[in-house]
N, C-alpha and C positions, 0 to 999 in steps of 0.2 A: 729460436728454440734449439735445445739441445737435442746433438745427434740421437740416435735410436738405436743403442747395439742390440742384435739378436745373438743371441748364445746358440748354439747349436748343440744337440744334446746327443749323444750314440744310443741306438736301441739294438735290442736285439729283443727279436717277438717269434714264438711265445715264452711265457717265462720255463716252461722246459724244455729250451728250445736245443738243448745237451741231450737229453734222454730220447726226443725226438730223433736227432743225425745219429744219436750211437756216442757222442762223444762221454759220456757216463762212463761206459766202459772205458775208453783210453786213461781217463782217471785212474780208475782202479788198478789199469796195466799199470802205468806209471809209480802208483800207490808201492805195487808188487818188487817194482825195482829198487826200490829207494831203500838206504843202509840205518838210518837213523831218525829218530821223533821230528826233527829238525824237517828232514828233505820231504816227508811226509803232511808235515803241517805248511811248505811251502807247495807244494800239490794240491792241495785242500782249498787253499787261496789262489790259485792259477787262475788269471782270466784272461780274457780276449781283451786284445792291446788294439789300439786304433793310428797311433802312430808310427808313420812308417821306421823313422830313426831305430826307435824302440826294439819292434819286430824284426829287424835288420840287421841289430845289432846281437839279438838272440837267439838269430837262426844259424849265424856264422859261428856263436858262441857255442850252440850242437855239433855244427859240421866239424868244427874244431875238438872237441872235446870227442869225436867217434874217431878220429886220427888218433888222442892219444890213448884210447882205452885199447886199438890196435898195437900200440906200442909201450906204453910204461904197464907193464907185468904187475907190480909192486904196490898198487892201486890197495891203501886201506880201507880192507873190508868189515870192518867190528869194533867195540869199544868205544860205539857214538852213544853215551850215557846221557841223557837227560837230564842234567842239574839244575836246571834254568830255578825249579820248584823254590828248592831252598836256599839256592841263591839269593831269590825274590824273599824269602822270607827273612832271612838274616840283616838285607839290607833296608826292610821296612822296620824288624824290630833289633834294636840295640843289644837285647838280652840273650839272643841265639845264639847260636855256634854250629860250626860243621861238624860233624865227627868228623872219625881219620877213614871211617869207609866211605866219606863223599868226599871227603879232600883227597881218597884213591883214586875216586870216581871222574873228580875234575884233571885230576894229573892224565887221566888215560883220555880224556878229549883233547885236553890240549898238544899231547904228545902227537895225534892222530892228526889234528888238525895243521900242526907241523911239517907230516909229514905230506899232505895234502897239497897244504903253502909250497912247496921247495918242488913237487911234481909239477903245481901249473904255471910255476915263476921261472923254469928252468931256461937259462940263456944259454949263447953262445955266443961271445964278441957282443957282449951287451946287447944282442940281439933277442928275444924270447922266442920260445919254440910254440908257444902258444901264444899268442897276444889277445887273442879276443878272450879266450877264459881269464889268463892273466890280468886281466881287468879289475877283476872279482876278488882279488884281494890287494886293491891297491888301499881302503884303510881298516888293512886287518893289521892289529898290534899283535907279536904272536906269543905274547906274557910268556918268555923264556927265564925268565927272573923268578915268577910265581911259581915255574914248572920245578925251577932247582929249587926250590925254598921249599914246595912240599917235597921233593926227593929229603930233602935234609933233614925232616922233622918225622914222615912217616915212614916207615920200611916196607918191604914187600909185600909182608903179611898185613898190611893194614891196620899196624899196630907204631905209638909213641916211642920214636926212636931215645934210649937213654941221654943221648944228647944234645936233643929238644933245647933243656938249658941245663946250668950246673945246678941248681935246686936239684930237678929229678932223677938227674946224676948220684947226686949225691944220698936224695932218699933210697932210690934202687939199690946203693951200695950199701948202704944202713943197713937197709930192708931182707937185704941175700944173708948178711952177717946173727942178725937176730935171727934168722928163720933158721939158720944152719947150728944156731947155738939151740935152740928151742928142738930140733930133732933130734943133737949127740942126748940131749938131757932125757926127753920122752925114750929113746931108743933103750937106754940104760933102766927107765924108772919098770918100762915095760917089760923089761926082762927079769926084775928084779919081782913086780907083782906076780910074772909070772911062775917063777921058782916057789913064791909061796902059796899059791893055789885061789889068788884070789879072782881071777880072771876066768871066762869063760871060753875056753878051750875051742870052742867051734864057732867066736868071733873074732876079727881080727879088728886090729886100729883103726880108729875113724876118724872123722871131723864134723863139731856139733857147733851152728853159730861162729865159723871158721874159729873154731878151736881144737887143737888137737887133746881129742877124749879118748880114757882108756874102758874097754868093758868089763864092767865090773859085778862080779855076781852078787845080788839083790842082799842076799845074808850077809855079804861080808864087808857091804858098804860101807861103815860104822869104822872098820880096821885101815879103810882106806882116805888119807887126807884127801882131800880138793873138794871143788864145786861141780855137783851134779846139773849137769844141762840134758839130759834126758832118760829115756827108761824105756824099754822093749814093749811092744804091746803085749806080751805075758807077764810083765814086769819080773821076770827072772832075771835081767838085767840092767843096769845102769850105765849108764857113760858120763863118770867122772873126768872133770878137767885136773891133772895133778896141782897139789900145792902150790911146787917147785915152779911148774910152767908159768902161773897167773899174772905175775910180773912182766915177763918177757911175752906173754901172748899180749897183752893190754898193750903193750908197745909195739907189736909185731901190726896191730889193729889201729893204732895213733899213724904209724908210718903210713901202710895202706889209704887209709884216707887222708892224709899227704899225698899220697903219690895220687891219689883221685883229682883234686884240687890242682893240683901244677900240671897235670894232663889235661882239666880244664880252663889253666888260666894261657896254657900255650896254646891249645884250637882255639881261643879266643881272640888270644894274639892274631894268630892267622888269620882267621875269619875276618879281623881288622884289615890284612893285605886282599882279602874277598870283596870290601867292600870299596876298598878304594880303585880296584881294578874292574869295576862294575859294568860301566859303560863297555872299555875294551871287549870283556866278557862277553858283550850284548852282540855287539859287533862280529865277535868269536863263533860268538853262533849261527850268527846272521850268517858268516860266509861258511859255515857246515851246511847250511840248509840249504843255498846257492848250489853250491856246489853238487852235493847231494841231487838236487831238482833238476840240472843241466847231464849228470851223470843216468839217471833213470829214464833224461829223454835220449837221450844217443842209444842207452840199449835198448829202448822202442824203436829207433829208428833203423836198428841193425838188427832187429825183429821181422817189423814190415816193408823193409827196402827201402825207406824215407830218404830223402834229399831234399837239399834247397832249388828249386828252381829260379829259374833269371825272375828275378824280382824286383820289382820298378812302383816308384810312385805315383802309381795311377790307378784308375779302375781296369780290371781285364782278368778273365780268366783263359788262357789255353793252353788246357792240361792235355799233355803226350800220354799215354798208356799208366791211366790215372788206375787207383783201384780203390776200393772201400775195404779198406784195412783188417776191421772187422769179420766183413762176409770173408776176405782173401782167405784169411786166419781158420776160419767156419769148413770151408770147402776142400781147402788142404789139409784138413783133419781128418775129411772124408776121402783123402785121392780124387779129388776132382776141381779142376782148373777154374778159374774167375778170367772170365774177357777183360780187356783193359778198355777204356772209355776213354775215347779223345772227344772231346770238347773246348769250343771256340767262343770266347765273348769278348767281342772286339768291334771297336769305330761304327760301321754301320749294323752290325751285326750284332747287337747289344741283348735284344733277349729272342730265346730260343723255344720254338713251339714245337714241344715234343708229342707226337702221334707217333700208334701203331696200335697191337694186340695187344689184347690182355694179357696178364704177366709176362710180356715180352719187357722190363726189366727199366718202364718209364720210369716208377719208385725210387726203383736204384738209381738209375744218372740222377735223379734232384738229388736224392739223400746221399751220393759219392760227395757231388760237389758241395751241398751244405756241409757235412763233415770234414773235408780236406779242408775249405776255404777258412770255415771253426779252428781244425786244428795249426793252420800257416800263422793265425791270429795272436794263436798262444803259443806262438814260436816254436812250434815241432817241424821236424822235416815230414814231409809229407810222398806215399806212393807213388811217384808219377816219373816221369823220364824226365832227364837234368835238362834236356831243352825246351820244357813248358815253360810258360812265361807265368807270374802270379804278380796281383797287386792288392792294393787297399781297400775293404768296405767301410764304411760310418755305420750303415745301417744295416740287418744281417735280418728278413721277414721270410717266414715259411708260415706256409699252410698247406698240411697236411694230415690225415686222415681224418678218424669221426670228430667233429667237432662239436658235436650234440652234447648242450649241457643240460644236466636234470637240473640242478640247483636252480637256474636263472631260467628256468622252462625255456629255453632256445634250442630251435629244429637245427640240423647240420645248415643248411642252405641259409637260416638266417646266423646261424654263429661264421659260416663263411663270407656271408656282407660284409658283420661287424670286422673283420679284418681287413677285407679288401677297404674298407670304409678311412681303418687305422693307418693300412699300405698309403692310400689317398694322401691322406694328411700329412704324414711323414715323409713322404718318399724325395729323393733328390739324386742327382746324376752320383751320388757316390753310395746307391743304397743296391744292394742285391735280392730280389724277391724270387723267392722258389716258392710254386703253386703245384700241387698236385690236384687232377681233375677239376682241372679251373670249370667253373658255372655251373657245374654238377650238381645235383641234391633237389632239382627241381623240374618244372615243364621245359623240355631242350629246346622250344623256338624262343620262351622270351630269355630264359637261361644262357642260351646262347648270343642272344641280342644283349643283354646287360652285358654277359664277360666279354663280350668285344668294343663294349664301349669303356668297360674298366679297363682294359687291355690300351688302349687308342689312349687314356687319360696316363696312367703310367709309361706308354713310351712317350710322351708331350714331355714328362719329367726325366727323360733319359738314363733311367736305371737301369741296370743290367737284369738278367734273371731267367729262368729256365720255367717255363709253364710246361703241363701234359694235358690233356683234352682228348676227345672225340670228335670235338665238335668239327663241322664241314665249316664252318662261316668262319673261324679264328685259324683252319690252315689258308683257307683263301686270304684273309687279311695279314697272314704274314706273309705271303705271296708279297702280295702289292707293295707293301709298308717298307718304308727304310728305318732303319731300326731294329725291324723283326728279319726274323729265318725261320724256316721251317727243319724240322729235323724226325727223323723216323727210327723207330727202334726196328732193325733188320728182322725178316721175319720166312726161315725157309717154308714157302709155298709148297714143295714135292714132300717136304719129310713133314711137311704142317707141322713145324716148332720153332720156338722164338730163337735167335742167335744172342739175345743179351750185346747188340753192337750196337754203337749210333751212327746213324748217317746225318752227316748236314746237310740243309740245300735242298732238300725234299720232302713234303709230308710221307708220311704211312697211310695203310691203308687197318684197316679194323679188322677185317677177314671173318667180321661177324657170320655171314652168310656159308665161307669156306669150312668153319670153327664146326658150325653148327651140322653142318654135312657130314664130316669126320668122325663126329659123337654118336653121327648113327638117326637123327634128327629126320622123318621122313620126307619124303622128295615133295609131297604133295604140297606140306607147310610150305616148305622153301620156296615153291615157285609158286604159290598163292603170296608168299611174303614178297618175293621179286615185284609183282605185278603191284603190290600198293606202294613201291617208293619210285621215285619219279626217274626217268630213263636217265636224265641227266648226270643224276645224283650213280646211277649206278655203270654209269660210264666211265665218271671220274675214278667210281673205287676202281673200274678195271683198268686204269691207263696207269694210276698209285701203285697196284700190286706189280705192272709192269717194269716199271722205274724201279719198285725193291727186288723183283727178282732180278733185274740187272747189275744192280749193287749186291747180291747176292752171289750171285755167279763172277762178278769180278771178282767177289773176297776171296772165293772157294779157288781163281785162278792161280791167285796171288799166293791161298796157301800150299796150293800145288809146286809154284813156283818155288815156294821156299824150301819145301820136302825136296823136290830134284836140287837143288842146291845145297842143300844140306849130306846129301846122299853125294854127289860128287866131291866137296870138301871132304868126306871121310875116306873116300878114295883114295884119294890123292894123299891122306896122309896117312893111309895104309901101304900105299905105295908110290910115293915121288919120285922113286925111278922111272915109272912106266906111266909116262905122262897119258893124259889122255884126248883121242882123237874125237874133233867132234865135224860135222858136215857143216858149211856154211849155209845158211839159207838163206835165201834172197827174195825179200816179200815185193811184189812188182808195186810202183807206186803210180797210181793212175794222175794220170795228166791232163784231163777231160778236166772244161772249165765248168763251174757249179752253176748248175744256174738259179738256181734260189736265189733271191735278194731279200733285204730287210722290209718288210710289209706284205709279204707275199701270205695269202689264204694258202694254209695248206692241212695235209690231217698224214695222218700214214697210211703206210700203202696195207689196204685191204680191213682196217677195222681204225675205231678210234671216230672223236669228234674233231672237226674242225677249227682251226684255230689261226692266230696269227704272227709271222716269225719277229723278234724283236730283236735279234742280235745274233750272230754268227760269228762263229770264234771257229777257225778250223775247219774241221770235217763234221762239228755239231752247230746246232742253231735252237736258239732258246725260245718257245713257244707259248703265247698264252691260250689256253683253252678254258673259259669258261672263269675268268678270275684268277687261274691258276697256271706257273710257271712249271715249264718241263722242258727238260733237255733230250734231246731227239738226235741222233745220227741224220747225216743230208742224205744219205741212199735212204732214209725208208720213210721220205714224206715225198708228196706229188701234190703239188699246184692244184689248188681247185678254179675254176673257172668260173 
């Protein structure tokens, strides 16, 4: 029997799954930057790449290209005309031709384009200053032949140079000679009608049917030779062509359409050097609209601070001081600052179970990360600090918000099955799934019991991904589980407001109970609500709020630390003369052996549930209480007996 290839196919679900992250907008920015029909129509076809070579090769081709818009000045801004039209139509039909205002039209692209060529091809010691853009016109032809051959034929004004060929030479030379004999002649006949009164005093010489006509008053037409080609709407006047002229206008009108005819049969000509240079052209464009495409991404990326991070073939997100580009853009509009979002998906640490409070900013970490991870895809440099790491997805699954469909009568909870159903089926160690309010939309215990078993069947297939929940049972399961983390969105307890930070390593807590105190919520509800959820249960949320106010109070250490650092730095280069003194301090390091060991019952000292220690690292020791891991200082647990 013959082998059984399977093909493996890239998804990305759902199908607006752009409009969903925000990357809609980046379009548009892009849209906004671009110079020409070209770089614009290659914008429009932008999509997410899945091989790494690919992506690799055109994230370097941005980085590179924001170096040289920092330095080549001279960067052509204007003159990207859109010919392609009737290009495409002269070489389908044989009977066309270009005028001399589209053969201006193609001379000013390829002039442009010229000069585009020679800025990203620029060496030195046959070495390129650019090599990775440089790429991009390795088979660009740069029709320097076509470019002087329309110089030769059109002039400035976008008019049939006399030189075109000696034919039109020769008629225009006719042409000036007739027309100069045909005015000495009218100049004399007009002066001569007019000495005898046959003219109407208050009009002057015209042109009737390009013919030059005298006016002539109605009574005295009879006295006057020639051919009448029209008459005044009071018919007080006529405009006769003289006798004398009839000859030499007939001829002056044979040359003209002469000279019509050889100005058609040389654009002809040309259009014939249009069509043989077709392909090249194609290609011509092709690298304006490159170009063009790589150019609107660099000044996105020196818009939003974009960079390449270390980027590697493999699956892994760990983005340094990530940000969602978008909101950045939104908030700095307002004077107000966006947190930067570290986040880690790595080896055992594959998918991340984000908990905390409402609008504490779980939305955002999914939708940063599904939009940067979008944007790295389609080769943009992305918000985040240059020592993030980023790799490859095949497959890119989000669900999020209301999924309620009228059309196909499906409730949110059942249009969130249908996915997680699709996740199922598709999913594989290179796919990424962002879930917001995973199990949500229905009854929270068996809700909860399903997304933990959907949960368990997706880490089996080792995908990465970022879930957000409430649920107590899927932070306890990422507790346990290798694969999973748990992660909390920071949440200041004394100011009750969210920090927009993530922490890894720890669930959150909901602070439903705290939220609802705050709002003013009377005391009696609350502590009739305390009494019907189980002590356990509300044990854990107090050891949860613990652990974030800890990470809370380190952050705020940290930014204290940075303020007095910062503030000394200014010092000091306000005045480096007068160094500054500071006290040494001497923190006493205790010497006393620990005596916790690993298996030891213990709980903290004075509140908290009992648990048991699994590891000790230093001055901490990691504890399970209850399904759940927590990191504890050794001075503040005591041995249960």
């Amino acid at each position: 029997m013959g082998q059984i290839i399977r093909y493996r196919i890239n998804m990305i679900f759902p199908n607006n799954y752009e409009e969903k992250c925000g990357f809609n907008v980046i379009r548009e920015m892009l849209i906004d930057r671009c110079l020409s029909p070209f770089g614009v129509e290659k914008v429009n076809q932008l999509t997410i790449k899945y091989d790494y070579n690919t992506i690799n090769y055109q994230l370097d081709q941005v980085k590179e290209f924001v170096q040289l818009l920092q330095i080549e000045r001279s960067f052509p801004l204007d003159n990207y005309i859109d010919t392609r039209t009737i290009v495409n139509q002269v070489v389908a039909d044989q009977g066309l031709w270009c005028t001399a205002e589209e053969f201006m039209a193609i001379k000013h692209t390829l002039y442009n384009a010229e000069r585009v060529f020679h800025i990203i091809t620029q060496q030195t010691n046959e070495v390129y200053h650019y090599p990775t853009v440089a790429l991009i016109g390795q088979e660009v032809v740069l029709l320097n032949e076509l470019s002087e051959r329309i110089e030769q034929v059109i002039d400035k004004n976008g008019l049939v140079r006399d030189s075109a060929s000696k034919e039109l030479a020769s008629i225009r030379k006719e042409k000036i000679q007739v027309a100069n004999a045909i005015q000495k002649k009218f100049d004399s006949i007009w002066r001569k009608a007019q000495a005898s009164g046959l003219t109407d005093n208050e009009m002057s010489a015209s042109i009737r049917d390009g013919r030059m006509v005298i006016p002539v008053t109605a009574s005295f037409k009879r006295r006057f030779k020639g051919v009448v080609h029209d008459e005044s709407r009071s018919g007080k006047t006529v405009f006769i062509e003289p006798e004398e002229l009839v000859k030499e206008n007939t001829r002056l009108f044979v040359l003209e359409q002469d000279e019509r005819r050889e100005v058609v049969r040389v654009l002809m000509e040309m259009t014939d050097v249009i069509r043989k240079q077709y392909l090249p052209l194609v290609k011509l464009y092709n690298f304006i609209g490159e170009v063009d495409l790589i150019r609107a991404k660099a000044l996105l990326a020196e818009k939003i601070g974009g960079v390449k991070p270390v980027f590697e073939n493999k699956q892994q997100i760990c983005f340094k001081q990530a940000y969602h580009p978008i909101l950045q853009i939104s908030l700095k509009a307002q004077d107000k600052e966006l947190n930067p979002l570290h986040i880690t998906l790595e080896g055992d640490n594959r998918i991340l179970v984000v908990s905390g409070a409402n609008s504490g900013g779980k939305s955002v970490t999914l939708k940063t990360v599904a939009l940067l991870q979008y944007m790295l895809q389609c080769g943009l440099l992305i918000p985040v600090h240059t020592d993030s790491k980023a790799g490859v997805f095949e497959h890119l699954f989000m669900d999020i918000g209301d999924g309620q469909s009228i059309e196909n009568n499906l409730s949110t909870y059942t249009s969130h099955l249908n996915n997680m159903k699709l996740f199922l089926e598709h999913t594989n160690e290179k796919t990424l799934i962002l879930i917001d309010e995973f199990g949500g939309g229905t009854e929270p215990e068996l809700g909860g019991a399903i997304a933990e078993s959907i949960l368990e069947q997706l880490n089996h297939r080792s995908c990465f991904g970022i879930i957000t929940t409430h649920f107590y049972n899927l932070k306890g399961f990422a507790q346990r589980t290798i694969g999973l983390q748990n992660g909390a969105m920071l949440y200041d307890f004394k100011e009750m407001k969210p920090l927009y930070q993530l922490s890894q390593g720890h669930p959150g807590s909901s602070y439903a109970l705290d939220v609802a105190r705050r709002i003013g919520l009377s005391e009696e509800i609350l502590i009739n609500a305390s009494h019907k959820i189980e002590a356990d249960y509300l044990m854990i949320e107090q050891q949860l709020q613990e652990v974030v106010a800890e990470k809370v109070a380190e952050l705020k250490r940290k930014e204290q630390e940075f303020d007095i650092r910062e503030e000394e730095l200014s010092i000091v280069e306000a005045d480096k003369s007068t160094p500054i003194q500071k006290e040494e301090v001497i923190v006493p390091i205790s010497t006393e052996p620990i005596p916790l060991i690993v298996g030891d019952i213990v709980k903290r000292e004075g509140k908290g549930k009992q648990g048991t220690i699994l590891e000790i690292r230093g001055n901490k020791a990691t504890v399970l209480i209850e399904s759940m891991k927590f990191t504890f200082k050794l001075e503040e647990l005591v041995v249960i007996n």
